[in-house]
C-alpha positions in Angstrom: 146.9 -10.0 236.3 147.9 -12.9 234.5 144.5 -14.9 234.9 142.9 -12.1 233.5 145.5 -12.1 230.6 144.7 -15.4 230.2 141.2 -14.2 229.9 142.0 -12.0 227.4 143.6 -14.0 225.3 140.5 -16.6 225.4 138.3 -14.1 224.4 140.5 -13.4 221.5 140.2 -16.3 220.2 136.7 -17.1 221.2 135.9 -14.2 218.9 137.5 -15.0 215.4 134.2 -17.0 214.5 132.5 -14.0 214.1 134.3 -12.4 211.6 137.5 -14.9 210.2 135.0 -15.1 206.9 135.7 -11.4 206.2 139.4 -12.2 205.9 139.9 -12.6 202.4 139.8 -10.3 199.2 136.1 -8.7 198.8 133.0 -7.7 200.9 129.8 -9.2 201.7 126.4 -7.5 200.7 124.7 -5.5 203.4 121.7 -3.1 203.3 123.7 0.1 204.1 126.0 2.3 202.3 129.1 2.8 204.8 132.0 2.0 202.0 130.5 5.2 200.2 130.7 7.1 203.4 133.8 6.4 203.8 134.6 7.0 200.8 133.5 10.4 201.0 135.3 10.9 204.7 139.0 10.1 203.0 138.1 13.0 200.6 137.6 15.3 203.3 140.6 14.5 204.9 142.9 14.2 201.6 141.4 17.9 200.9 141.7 19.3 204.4 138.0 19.9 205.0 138.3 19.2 209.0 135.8 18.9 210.6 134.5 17.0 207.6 130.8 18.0 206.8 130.4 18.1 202.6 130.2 14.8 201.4 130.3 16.1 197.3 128.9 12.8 195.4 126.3 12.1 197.7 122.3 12.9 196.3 123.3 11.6 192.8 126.8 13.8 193.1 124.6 17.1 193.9 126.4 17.3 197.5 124.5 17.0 200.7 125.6 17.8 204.0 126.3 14.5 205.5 128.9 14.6 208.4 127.1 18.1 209.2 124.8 15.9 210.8 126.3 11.9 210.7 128.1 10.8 213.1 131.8 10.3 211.7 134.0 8.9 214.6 134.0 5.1 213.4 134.7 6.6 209.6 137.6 8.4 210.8 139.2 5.1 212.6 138.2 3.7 209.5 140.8 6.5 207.7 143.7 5.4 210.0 143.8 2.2 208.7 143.4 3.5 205.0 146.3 5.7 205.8 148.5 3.0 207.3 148.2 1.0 204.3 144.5 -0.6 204.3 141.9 -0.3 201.0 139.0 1.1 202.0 137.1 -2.0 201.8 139.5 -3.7 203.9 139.7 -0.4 206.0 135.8 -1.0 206.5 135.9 -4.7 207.4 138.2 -4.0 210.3 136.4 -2.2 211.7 133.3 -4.5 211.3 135.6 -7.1 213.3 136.6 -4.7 215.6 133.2 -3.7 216.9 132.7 -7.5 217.7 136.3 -8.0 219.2 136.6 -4.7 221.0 132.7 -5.5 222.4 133.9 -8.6 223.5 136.7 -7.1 225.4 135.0 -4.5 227.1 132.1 -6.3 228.3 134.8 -8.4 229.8 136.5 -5.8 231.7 133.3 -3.9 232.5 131.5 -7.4 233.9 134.8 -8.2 236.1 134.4 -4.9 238.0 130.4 -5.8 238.4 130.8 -9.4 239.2 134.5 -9.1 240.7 135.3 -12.7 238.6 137.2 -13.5 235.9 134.8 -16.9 234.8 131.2 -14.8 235.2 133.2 -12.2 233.4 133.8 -14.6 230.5 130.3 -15.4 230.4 129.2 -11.8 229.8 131.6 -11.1 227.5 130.8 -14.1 225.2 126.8 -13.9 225.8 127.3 -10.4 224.9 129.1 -11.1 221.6 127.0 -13.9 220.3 123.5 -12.1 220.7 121.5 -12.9 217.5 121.0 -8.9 216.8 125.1 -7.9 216.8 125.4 -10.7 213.7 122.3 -8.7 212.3 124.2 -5.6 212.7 127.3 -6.3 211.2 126.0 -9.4 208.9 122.9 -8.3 207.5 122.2 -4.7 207.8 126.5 -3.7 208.0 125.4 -0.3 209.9 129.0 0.2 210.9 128.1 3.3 213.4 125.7 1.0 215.5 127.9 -2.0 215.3 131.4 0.0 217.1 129.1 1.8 219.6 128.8 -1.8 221.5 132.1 -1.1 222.3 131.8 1.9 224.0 128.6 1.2 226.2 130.6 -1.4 228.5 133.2 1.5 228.8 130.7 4.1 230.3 129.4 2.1 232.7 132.8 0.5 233.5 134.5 4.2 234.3 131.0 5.3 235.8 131.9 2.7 238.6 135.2 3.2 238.9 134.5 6.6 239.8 131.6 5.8 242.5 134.2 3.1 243.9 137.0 5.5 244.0 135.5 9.5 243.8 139.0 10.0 241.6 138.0 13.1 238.6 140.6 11.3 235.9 137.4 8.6 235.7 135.3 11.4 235.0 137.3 12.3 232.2 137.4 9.4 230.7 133.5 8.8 231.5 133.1 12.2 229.4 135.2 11.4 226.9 133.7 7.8 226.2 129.9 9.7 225.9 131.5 12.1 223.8 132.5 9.8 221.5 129.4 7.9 221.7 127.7 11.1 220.4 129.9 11.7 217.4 129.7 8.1 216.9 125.6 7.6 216.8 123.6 9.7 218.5 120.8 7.1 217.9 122.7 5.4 220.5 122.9 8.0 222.9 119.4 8.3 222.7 118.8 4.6 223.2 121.3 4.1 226.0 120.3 7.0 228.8 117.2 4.8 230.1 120.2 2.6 230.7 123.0 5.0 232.0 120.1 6.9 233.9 118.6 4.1 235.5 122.1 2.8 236.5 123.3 6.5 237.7 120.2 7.3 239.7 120.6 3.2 241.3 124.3 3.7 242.4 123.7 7.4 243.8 120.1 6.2 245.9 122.7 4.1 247.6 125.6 6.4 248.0 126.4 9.2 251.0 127.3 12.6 249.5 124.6 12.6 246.8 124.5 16.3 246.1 128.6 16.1 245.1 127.9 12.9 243.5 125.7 14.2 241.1 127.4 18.1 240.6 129.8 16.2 239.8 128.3 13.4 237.1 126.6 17.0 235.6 129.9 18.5 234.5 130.8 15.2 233.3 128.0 15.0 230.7 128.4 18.6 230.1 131.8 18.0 229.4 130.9 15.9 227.0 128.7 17.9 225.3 131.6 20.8 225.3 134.0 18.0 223.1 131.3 17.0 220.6 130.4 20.6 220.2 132.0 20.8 216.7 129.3 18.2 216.0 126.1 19.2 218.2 125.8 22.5 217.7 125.3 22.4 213.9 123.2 19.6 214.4 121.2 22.0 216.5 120.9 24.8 215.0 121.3 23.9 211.3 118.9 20.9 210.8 116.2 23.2 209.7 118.2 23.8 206.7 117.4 19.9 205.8 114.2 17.5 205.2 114.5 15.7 208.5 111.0 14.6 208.4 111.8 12.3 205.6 113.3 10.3 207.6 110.2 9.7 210.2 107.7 9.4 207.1 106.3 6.1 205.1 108.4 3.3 205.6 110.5 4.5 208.2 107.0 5.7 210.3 107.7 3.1 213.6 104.3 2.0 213.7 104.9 -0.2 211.0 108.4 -1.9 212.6 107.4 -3.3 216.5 108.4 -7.3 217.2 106.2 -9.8 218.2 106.7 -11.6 221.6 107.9 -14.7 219.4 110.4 -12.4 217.5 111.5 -11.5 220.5 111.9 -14.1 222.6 111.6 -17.3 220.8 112.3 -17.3 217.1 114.8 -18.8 215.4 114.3 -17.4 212.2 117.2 -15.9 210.4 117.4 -13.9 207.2 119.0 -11.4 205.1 115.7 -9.5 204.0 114.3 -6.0 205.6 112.0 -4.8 208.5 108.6 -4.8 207.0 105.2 -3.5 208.2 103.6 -6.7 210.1 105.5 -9.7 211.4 107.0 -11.2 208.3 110.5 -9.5 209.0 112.9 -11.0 206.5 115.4 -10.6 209.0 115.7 -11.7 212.9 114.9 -9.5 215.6 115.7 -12.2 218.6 117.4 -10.7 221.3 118.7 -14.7 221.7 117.1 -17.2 223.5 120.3 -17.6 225.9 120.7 -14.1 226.5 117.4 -14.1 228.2 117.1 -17.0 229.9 120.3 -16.8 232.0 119.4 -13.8 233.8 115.9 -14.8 234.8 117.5 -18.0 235.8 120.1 -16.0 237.5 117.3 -13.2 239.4 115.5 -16.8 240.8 118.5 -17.8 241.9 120.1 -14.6 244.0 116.5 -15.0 246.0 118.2 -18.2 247.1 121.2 -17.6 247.9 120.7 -14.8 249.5 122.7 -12.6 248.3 121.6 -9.6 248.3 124.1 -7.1 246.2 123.7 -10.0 243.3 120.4 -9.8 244.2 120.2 -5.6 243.6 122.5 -5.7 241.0 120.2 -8.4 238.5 116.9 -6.3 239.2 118.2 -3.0 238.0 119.7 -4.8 234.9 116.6 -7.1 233.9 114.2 -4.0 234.8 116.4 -1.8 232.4 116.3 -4.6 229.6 112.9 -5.6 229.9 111.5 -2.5 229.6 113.7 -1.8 226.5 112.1 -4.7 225.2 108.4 -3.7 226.0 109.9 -0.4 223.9 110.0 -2.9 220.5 106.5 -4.2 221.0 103.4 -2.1 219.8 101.9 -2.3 223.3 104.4 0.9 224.5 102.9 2.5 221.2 101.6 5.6 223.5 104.9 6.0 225.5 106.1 6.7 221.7 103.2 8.8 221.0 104.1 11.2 224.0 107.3 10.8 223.8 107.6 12.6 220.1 111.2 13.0 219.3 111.7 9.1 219.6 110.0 9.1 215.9 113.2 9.5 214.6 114.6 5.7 216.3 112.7 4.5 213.1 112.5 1.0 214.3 111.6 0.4 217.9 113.8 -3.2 217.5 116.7 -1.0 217.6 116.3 -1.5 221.5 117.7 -4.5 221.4 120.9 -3.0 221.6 120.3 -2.3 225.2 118.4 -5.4 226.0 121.2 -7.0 224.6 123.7 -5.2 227.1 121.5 -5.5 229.8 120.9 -8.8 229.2 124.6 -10.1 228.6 125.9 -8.3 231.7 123.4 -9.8 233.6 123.9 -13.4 232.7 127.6 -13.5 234.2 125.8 -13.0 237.7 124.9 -17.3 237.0 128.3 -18.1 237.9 128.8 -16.4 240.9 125.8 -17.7 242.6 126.9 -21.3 240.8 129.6 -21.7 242.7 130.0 -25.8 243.3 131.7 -27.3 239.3 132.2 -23.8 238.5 134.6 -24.7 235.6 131.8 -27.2 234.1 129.5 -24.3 234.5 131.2 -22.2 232.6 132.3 -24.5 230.0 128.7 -25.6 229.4 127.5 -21.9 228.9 130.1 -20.5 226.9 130.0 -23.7 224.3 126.2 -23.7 224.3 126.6 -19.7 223.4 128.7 -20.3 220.9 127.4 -23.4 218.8 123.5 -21.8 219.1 124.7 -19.0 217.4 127.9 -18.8 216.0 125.8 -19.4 212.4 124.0 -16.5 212.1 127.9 -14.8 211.6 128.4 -14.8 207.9 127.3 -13.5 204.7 124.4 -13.5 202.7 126.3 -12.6 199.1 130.1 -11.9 198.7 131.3 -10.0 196.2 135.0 -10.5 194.5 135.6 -6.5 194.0 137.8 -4.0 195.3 137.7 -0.2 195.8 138.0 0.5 192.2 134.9 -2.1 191.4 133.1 -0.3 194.4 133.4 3.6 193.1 132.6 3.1 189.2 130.0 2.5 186.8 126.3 1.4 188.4 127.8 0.3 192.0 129.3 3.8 192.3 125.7 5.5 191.1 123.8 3.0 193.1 125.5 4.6 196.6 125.7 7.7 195.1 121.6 7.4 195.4 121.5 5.7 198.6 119.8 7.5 201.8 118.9 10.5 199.2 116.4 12.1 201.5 118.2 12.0 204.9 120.3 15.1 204.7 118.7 17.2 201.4 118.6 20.8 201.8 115.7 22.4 201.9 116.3 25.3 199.5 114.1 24.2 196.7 112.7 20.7 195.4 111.9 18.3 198.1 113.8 15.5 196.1 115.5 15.8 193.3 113.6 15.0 190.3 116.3 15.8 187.3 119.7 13.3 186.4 123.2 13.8 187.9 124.6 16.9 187.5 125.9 18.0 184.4 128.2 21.6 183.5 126.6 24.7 184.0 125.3 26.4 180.7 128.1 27.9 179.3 130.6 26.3 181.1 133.0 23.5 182.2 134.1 21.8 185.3 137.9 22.9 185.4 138.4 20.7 188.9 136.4 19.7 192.2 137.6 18.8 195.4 135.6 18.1 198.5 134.8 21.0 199.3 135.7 23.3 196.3 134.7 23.9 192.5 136.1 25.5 189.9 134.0 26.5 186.9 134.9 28.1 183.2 131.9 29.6 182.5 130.6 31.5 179.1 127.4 33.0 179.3 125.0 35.7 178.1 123.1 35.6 181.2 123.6 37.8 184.4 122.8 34.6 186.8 124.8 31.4 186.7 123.7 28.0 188.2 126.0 25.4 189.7 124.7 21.7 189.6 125.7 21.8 193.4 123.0 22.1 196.2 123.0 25.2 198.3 123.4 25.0 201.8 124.6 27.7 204.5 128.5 27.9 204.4 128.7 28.0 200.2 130.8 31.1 198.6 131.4 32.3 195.5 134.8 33.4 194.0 134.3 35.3 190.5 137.5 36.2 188.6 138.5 36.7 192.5 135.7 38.9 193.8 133.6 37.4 196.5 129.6 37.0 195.1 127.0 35.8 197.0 125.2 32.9 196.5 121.8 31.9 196.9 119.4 29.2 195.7 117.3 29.2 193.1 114.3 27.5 192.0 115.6 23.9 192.0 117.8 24.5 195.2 121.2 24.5 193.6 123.8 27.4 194.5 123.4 30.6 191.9 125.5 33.5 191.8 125.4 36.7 189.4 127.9 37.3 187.0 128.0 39.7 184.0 127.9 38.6 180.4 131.6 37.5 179.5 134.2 35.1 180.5 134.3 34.2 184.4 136.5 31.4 186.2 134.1 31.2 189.5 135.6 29.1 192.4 132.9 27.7 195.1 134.3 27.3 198.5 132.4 25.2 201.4 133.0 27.1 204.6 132.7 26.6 208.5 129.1 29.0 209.3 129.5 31.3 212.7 127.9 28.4 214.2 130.4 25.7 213.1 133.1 27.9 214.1 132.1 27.9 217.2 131.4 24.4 217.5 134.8 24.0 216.5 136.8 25.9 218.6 134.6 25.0 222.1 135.9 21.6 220.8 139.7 22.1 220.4 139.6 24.1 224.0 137.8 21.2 225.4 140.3 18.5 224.3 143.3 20.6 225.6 141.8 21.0 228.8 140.5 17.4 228.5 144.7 16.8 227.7 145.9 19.0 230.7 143.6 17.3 233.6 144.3 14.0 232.3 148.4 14.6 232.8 147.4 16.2 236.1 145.2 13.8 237.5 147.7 11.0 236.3 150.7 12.8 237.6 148.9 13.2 241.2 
């Protein structure tokens, strides 16, 4: 226990070049919005709407639906922190570092139970943190949601083998609980990661006894899951008809346009802080690291040898699983992704270098245990190779001397206010909004507006008011305390009727049937989640 504290503690410190340039006052530039999301996640939370799903400035202040349908689990670890005492800028930079410090960590832990060794341990863990494409996620692009979820993929394959080592259910748990949060995290990444939990699953039972209970078994596990992340999954179900979702698969974010060339891939050394363009000249890298690829072909020649064999079993599933993710980013899988329709909405097929990556980094610590005479100098020389070859590409394009108030005011506030406008817009009227930010209702005045609640003093002749708020399921009208109904009209903003005087109407955001559903199948699962855990613990 102490080596491996000792391990630990390396790692730790191994790590800090990756992010020690965040630690000061300000933020760097990076192509998405995730200060405004979170943002918009502390208002839910400061006005009670839990789960959150309204995000009210969001589609030039109109409202959209955003946690209805993003994943929120990194934003609301991002609230502790605000809450403990952090700004939200700083809130969002820990969590930046996190995702690189808590990858580190886990790919440690996860590659020790694969590899049964501290020192090829070390190796993963430091391979996996130094891959080209996790400084382009938290470096260039700053998509917070991908960035944490390398933390968690270590952790479901680590409790996935703990249970086929030891049968015991509280590993199950935890192996639900991990893919639950995976889901709630970025389901992007669920999607990307079952060829590799699959692949892995279906490998480790083809070589177990009881099969049949193995995989009952592994089945409640992911339905488990499901049950946790209801709250989140059903509406995303049943309710994304409500919203443009093609958008999202159309013009520049079509796939076709955004495969990597072989020497994108595999051999350049290009770095940049531009976007994914149609054709080869990427303005930003899409390497999965010339180290992280190498060492486990070097390592597969190898384990034919020395014979041995588990090694040996162990590199083919991982380099078939990463290879193949990689074919996934070239334009020669362009039919799989034809038949295959719903992986449209992946976007960019370099977004499987995430799993190549893993695969890839997990792999490589295999080197050390068939390395076994200068094992220390072995080690030494990868890790420091690792480290100096890429340890560049961690830092910042542009840094910025602001702080939150900077960030939600004037044109930086209106520019994220914009940002992403088509993802989650309703589809009760105009595709896209084609007026300015919203301004009073005729007749009226904004008296106050939380997250999920307006008040309006309205004066009008006419019978039917319109609120500069977009209408989605869940909105209801209050007026001079009678409940109205509301509806969209032409432009896709809420409307309610009124008669011609004074009114004070209140607009509340409410959970639909659906949500509520989703909701409570959620709190029962974590209870019972709660109660097995103390049992199987207590056994």
């Amino acid at each position: 226990m102490k080596k491996t504290n000792i391990f630990l503690f390396l790692i730790i410190l191994l790590s800090i070049p990756t992010f020690f340039r965040m630690l000061r006052p300000g933020i760097y530039s990076m192509q998405d919005f995730h200060f405004f999301r979170l943002v918009e996640f502390d208002k839910c939370v400061r006005d009670f709407q839990i789960p959150c799903r309204w995000a009210p400035d969001a589609g030039l202040g109109y409202g959209e639906p955003l946690f209805n349908f993003y994943g929120q689990a990194s934003y609301a670890v991002g609230e502790f922190f605000h809450k403990i005492g952090f700004s939200k800028i700083d809130s969002l930079k820990i969590l930046f570092a996190l995702s690189l410090l808590g990858s580190a960590l886990t790919m440690f832990l996860l590659a020790k139970k694969i590899w049964n060794n501290n020192l090829s341990a070390m190796v993963s863990s430091m391979v996996y943190l130094y891959a080209p494409y996790r400084a382009v996620d938290v470096w260039v692009r700053g998509v917070l949601p991908e960035a944490t979820s390398f933390i968690l993929f270590p952790l479901l394959i680590l409790k996935l083998e703990e249970f086929f080592e030891n049968k015991k259910i509280k590993n199950l748990l935890w192996l639900s609980l991990f893919l639950a949060l995976l889901i709630l995290n970025h389901n992007l990444s669920v999607f990307l990661f079952v060829p590799f939990l699959v692949g892995w699953g279906a490998y480790r039972i083809y070589y177990s006894k009881d099969r049949t209970d193995l995989i009952l078994k592994l089945f409640g596990a992911v339905l488990f899951a499901l049950l946790i992340s209801s709250f989140y999954l059903l509406p995303v179900i049943f309710e994304s008809k409500f919203i443009d979702l093609a958008s999202t698969t159309r013009g520049y974010f079509d796939y076709r346009g955004h495969f990597a060339s072989l020497n994108q891939l595999l051999l350049s050394r290009f770095w940049g802080y531009g976007a994914s363009v149609f054709g080869p000249d990427d303005g930003l890298s899409l390497s999965v690291g010339q180290i992280q690829w190498i060492l486990p072909v070097v390592a597969l020649i190898l384990s034919f040898y020395k014979g041995d064999r588990k090694v040996r079993k162990n590199l083919l599933i991982l380099l078939g699983i990463g290879w193949l993710s990689l074919f996934l980013t070239h334009n020669r899988s362009t039919f799989l992704w034809g038949y295959l329709k719903q992986m449209a909405f992946i976007q960019f097929p370099w977004r499987f270098l995430s799993i190549a990556v893993f695969s890839f980094s997990l792999a490589s610590g295999a080197i050390v245990t068939l390395l076994r005479a200068k094992i220390i100098l072995v080690v030494s020389f990868l890790i420091i190779i690792t480290v100096i070859t890429n340890m560049s590409f961690f830092k910042e394009d542009i840094w910025y001397l602001v702080d939150d108030k900077d960030m939600t005011s004037g044109l930086r506030w209106e520019e994220q206010t914009r940002a992403s406008i088509g993802d989650y817009w309703p589809k009760f009227g105009a595709s896209l909004p084609s007026f300015t930010a919203p301004s009073n209702p005729e007749g009226g005045e904004l008296v106050s507006k939380l997250s999920d609640k307006a008040v309006y003093k309205i004066d009008t002749e006419k019978e039917e008011v319109e609120i500069p708020i977009n209408y989605f399921p869940g909105w209801i009208a209050s007026v001079d305390g009678k409940v109205q109904e509301t509806y969209p009209n032409a432009k896709g903003l809420i409307a309610t009727t009124v008669s011609k005087s004074e009114h004070q109407v209140i607009l509340k955001f409410r959970d639909t049937t659906i949500r509520v559903i989703g909701n409570f199948l959620t709190l029962i699962s974590l209870l019972t989640f709660g109660c097995y855990l103390y049992y199987a613990y207590k056994k």
